[in-house]
C-alpha positions, 0 to 999 in steps of 0.5 A: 500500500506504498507507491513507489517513491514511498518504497525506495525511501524506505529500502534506502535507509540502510546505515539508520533505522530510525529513518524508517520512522515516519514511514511505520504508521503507513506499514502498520495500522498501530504502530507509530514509533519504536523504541531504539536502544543505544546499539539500535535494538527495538525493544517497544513499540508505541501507538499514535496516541502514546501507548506503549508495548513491550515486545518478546523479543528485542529485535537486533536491526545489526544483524540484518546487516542494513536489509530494512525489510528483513527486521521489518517482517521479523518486527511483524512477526514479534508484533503478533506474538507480543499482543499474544502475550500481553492478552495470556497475561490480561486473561490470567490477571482478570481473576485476581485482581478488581476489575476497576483496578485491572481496566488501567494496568494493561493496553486498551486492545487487552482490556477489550477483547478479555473482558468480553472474552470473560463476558461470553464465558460468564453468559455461556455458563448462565445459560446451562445452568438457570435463568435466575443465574442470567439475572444475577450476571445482568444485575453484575454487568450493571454494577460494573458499568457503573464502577467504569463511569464512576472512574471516567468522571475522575481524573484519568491520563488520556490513555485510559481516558480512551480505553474507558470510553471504548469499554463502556460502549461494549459493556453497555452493548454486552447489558442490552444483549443480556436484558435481551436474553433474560427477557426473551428465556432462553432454552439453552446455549444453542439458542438463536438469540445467543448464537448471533451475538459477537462471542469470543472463545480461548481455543486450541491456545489460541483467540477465537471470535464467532458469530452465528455459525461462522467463525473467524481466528483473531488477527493479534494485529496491534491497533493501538489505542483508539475508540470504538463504535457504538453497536446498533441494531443497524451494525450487528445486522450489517456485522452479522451479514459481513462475517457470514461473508468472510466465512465462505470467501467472499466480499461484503458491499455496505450500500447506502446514503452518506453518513450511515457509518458504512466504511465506519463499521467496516473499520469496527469490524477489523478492530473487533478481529485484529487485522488491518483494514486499509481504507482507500477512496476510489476515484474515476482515474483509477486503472487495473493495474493501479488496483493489481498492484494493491490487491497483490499487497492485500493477498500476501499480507491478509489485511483488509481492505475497504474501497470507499465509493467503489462505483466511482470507478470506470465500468470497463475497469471494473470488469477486470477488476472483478477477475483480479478478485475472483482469483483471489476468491478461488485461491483462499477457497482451494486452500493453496499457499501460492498462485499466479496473479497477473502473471506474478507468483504469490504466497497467499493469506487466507485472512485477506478480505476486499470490501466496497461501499457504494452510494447509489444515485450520485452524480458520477456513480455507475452500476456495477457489473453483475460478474462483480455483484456475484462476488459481494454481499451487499448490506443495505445500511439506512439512517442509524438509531440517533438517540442510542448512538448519542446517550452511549456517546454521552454516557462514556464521555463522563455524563450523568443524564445522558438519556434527556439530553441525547433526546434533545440532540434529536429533537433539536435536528427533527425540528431544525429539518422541518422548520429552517429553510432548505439550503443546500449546505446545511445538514442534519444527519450523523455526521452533525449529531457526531460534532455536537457530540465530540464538541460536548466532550470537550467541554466536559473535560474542561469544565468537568462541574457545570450544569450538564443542560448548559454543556450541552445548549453551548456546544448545540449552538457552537456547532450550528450557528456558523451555518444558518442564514440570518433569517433562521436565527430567530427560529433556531433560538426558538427551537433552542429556547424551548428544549432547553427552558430557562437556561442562559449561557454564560459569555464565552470570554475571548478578551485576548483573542478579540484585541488581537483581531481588532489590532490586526483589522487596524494593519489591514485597513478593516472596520471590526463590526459586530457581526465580522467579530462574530464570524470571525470567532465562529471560524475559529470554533470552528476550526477547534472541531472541524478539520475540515470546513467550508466558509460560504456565501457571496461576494463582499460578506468577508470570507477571504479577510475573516481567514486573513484577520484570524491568522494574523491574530492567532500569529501575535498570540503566538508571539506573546506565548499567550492561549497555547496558540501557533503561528500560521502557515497559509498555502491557496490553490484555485482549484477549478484553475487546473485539470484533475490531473494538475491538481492530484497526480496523474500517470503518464499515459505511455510510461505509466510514471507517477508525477504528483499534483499540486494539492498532493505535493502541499499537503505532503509537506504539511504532513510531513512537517514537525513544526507545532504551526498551524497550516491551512490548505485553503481551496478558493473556488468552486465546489463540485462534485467532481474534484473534491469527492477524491478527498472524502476519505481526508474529510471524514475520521480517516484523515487519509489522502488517497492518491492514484499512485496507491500512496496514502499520507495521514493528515497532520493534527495542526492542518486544517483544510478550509474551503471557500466558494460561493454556493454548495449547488452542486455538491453531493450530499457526501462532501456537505455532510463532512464539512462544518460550515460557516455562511457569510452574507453580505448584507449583514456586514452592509455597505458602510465599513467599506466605506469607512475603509475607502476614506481611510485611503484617500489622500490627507488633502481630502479632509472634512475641512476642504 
């Protein structure tokens, strides 16, 4: 899953292997660093977000005598029985020590899959002996989740801050399937409604996880540590259709409209099994040989793979990449070690799996071609269960009543849908209730005693306001007001802030009106949650200074050593000013060479650096659906850029990518609903402050006296 250059850089780095470091996130899903000894022996690994795992063995990178890829296949290796080991080591210490103390000695992927190892042995013993046993367990469950908040609402590192809030999404889940199962009476451990819940088994020495009647080994693919989804009925039916799937070599294709979490639970399902899974946005240029050369990697190295909007694809390359999967198919299916794959022979790894996801009936789709439908099970994904999603969510950010005001998050989207104007750029699905809710963590964590109601409406009101026009304020204050009665929120203050934007309005000439201020401070809300977004509207509302006003701000801030801001880095591309080609890559068409675009060398370069400055990407043109659908993958929580050359470069968490056209007309509802916007409008900024700036320009001779 590396292009070319990727690979030469890699195999060149003989004499030090740290070099290879910033290449490791692209090789592995977990690990981000290693741990290097004086006489360059590994001894750890280290995730993305700081956790660190001893391995079993040192790994000595001298003695592969500069060969990078022989201690990068042994590093493999000793990764899988390492995350073995440390899972042995989590099962033995679960019985002897308190759960609340075992949940915070070991690494998050151990705590996961051995509690719910625990869980499905605790169930299955339950069952065979009487119903009152399932109760007490139910009763037990509930104690237990209880225990975890109690410690979320503590003071905790931001390691076991994550673990938590994933185990209290699967513990709620594992309670919901128990009350099920109590309610329902159950007639043994043969029962359907038991057989089709996500169980895990220790066998043979080994982990093994089961769904119905297929079953799956566990990958021990480290995947550091990170959250999960929260399981609706939607994701166990699409889990249970994707398991069936693998069981008898085949595909799955969730289908359906943007934001249901299609690519999302393809991803959890990976996490549940432990195996990579590599997600690829498919764009019109992609050719077979493009796709050859990624399926021989996914078919050597049995990771998964999951092609993002696979209709996007041309027809006629599909049907040969229908033949290149369908090779793949028959040989995990015969069993066989090698086969022949475009005229290379290959090992094969029976664990490998392709997935696609489709949106039907957009701008730039076509169908697929029935030799290729036969290779999938397709899963219809529709709109998910809101409310569960977001008390969950709540629930494992520290909330106390989750319920009421989940409810509310609801009701305010119903209403806004049926009451606001329609415009083309506003949203009300998943992805919006997602940023309401990771703006409420934040505000949890940082005022972990204020009034719950008042968390909420504050980050309710921050993620929408930017975006309504001016004649559905009012209305939106009213839908507000009446959820949420009786509530005032507290000014935010931004004193520092708002000097430094009137100083800066000053230098260039710009009048600090009340409503510039406040959109002004909206972009830079926005900024903080989004890293993707959109400032919208016509000409002459102040789109380009608002951006040009706040970097000069955040840039004296910085200087002063005030806020823990940085200074920022701006790049503009026109992107309508050139070809698709120009602007992402392109191949040439005799040769077949690589040569990179112009967003793909920027934003590889902002990747890349290690300055704490903030960068911008800013596109200042219009959207369509064409040119930004390639980077749907950079906009929602994978942050990936995909590039034709098969190459894959993770954003950096200091870039922001802001967009900046006039109207979202002709935007697919998959590129609005990943954006955070924020709408200008000319007649609220009026005609007065350019005139105060006109006469701030005019000669002195042209003074109020002559």
């Amino acid at each position: 899953f590396l292009s070319n250059d990727e690979l030469l850089e890699i195999l060149s780095e003989t004499k030090d292997p740290t070099r290879v470091q910033p290449h490791l996130k692209k090789c592995f899903e977990g690990i981000a660093t290693l741990k290097f000894t004086d006489i360059m022996d590994i001894t750890h690994m280290n995730s993305s977000e700081g956790e660190n795992v001893p391995l079993l063995e040192t790994i000595s990178t001298a003695k592969a005598r500069g060969a990078v890829e022989k201690w990068l296949l042994e590093l493999e290796g000793i990764m899988l029985r390492s995350i073995r080991e440390v899972i042995i080591k989590a099962t033995d210490e679960y019985k002897k020590v308190a759960r609340v103390d075992w949940v915070r000695n070991h690494t998050g992927q151990a705590v996961l899959c051995v509690s719910q190892l625990y869980w499905t042995m605790f169930v299955t013993e339950a069952i065979t002996k009487s119903p009152e046993a399932l109760r007490e367990y139910y009763e037990l469950n509930n104690r237990q989740i209880d225990d975890i908040v109690e410690l979320v609402r503590g003071k905790l590192n931001m390691q076991n801050r994550v673990t938590l809030g994933a185990l209290v999404v699967l513990d709620v889940h594992a309670r919901d399937v128990l009350k099920d199962l109590c309610d329902k009476g159950m007639s043994g451990a043969n029962d359907f409604q038991w057989l089709s819940q996500l169980r895990y088994y220790w066998e043979e020495e080994n982990l093994t996880t089961r769904m119905i009647n297929a079953e799956l080994k566990y990958g021990y693919e480290y995947l550091g540590n990170s959250g999960r989804l929260v399981i609706t009925p939607l994701t166990d039916r699409c889990y249970r259709t994707l398991f069936g799937a693998l069981n008898l070599h085949l595909g799955g294709a969730p289908e359906g409209p943007a934001g249901t979490g299609k690519t999302e639970t393809t991803k959890d399902l990976a996490k549940a099994v432990a195996k990579q899974c590599v997600v690829f946005n498919c764009s019109d240029g992609l050719d077979y040989l493009a796709l050859g050369k990624f399926f021989k990697g996914l078919a050597s190295c049995g990771a998964w793979s999951c092609f993002d909007e696979f209709n996007r694809i041309d027809l006629e390359v599909l049907s040969v990449v229908a033949q290149q999967i369908l090779t793949i198919q028959k040989a995990i299916g015969s069993g066989a070690e090698t086969f022949i794959f475009e005229g290379t022979e290959l090992n094969i790894n029976p664990s490998c799996a392709v997935f696609i996801t489709m949106n039907p009936g957009y701008a730039g789709r076509s169908d697929l071609p029935d030799n290729l439908k036969a290779l999938f099970r397709t899963v219809a994904m529709m709109v998910p269960d809101y409310a569960m999603i977001a008390e969950i969510m709540l629930y494992s950010s520290g909330f106390v009543n989750a319920r009421p005001l989940s409810v509310k998050i609801v009701a305010t989207y119903t209403l806004c849908s049926e009451q606001l104007s329609s415009q083309a750029h506003y949203d009300y699905g998943m992805r919006a209730v997602k940023s309401v809710l990771t703006a409420a963590a934040n505000l949890k964590l940082k005022y972990p005693d204020a009034d719950e109601a008042i968390l909420m409406l504050r980050s309710i009101n921050d993620v929408n306001l930017p975006k309504f026009l001016g004649h559905d304020l009012p209305l939106f204050a009213g839908i507000t007001s009446d959820l949420f009665p009786g509530i005032v929120l507290p000014e935010p203050d931004y004193g520092v802030l708002t000097e430094a934007i009137s100083e800066n309005c000053k230098k260039l000439n710009l009048q600090m009106t009340k409503s510039f201020l406040d959109k002004i401070l909206q972009v830079y809300e926005m900024m903080l949650v989004r890293h993707g977004f959109m400032i919208v509207g016509e000409p002459f509302g102040g789109k380009t200074s608002s951006y040009r006003v706040l970097a000069g701000a955040l840039g004296d801030i910085a200087e002063k050593g005030i806020m823990e801001e940085n200074k920022v880095v701006i790049t503009v591309i026109n992107p309508k000013a050139i070809t698709m080609g120009e602007l992402y890559g392109s191949f040439d068409p005799v040769s077949h060479e690589w040569s990179d675009g112009i967003l793909a060398v920027s934003y590889r370069n902002f990747a890349s650096s290690t300055t704490p400055d903030r960068k911008w990407l800013i596109f200042d043109g219009p959207v369509d659906a064409i040119w930004i659908e390639n980077m749907n993958t950079v906009l929602d929580d994978n942050k990936k850029l995909c590039l034709m050359s098969g190459e894959i470069i993770q954003l950096a968490a200091t870039t922001n990518l802001i967009f900046e056209p006039m109207d979202l007309a002709v935007a697919s509802p998959a590129t609005v609903s990943r954006c955070g916007m924020v709408y200008m409008e000319p007649h609220l900024l009026g005609w007065e402050p350019l005139l105060e700036s006109w006469l701030n320009e005019l000669p002195e001779t042209m003074n109020a006296e002559n």
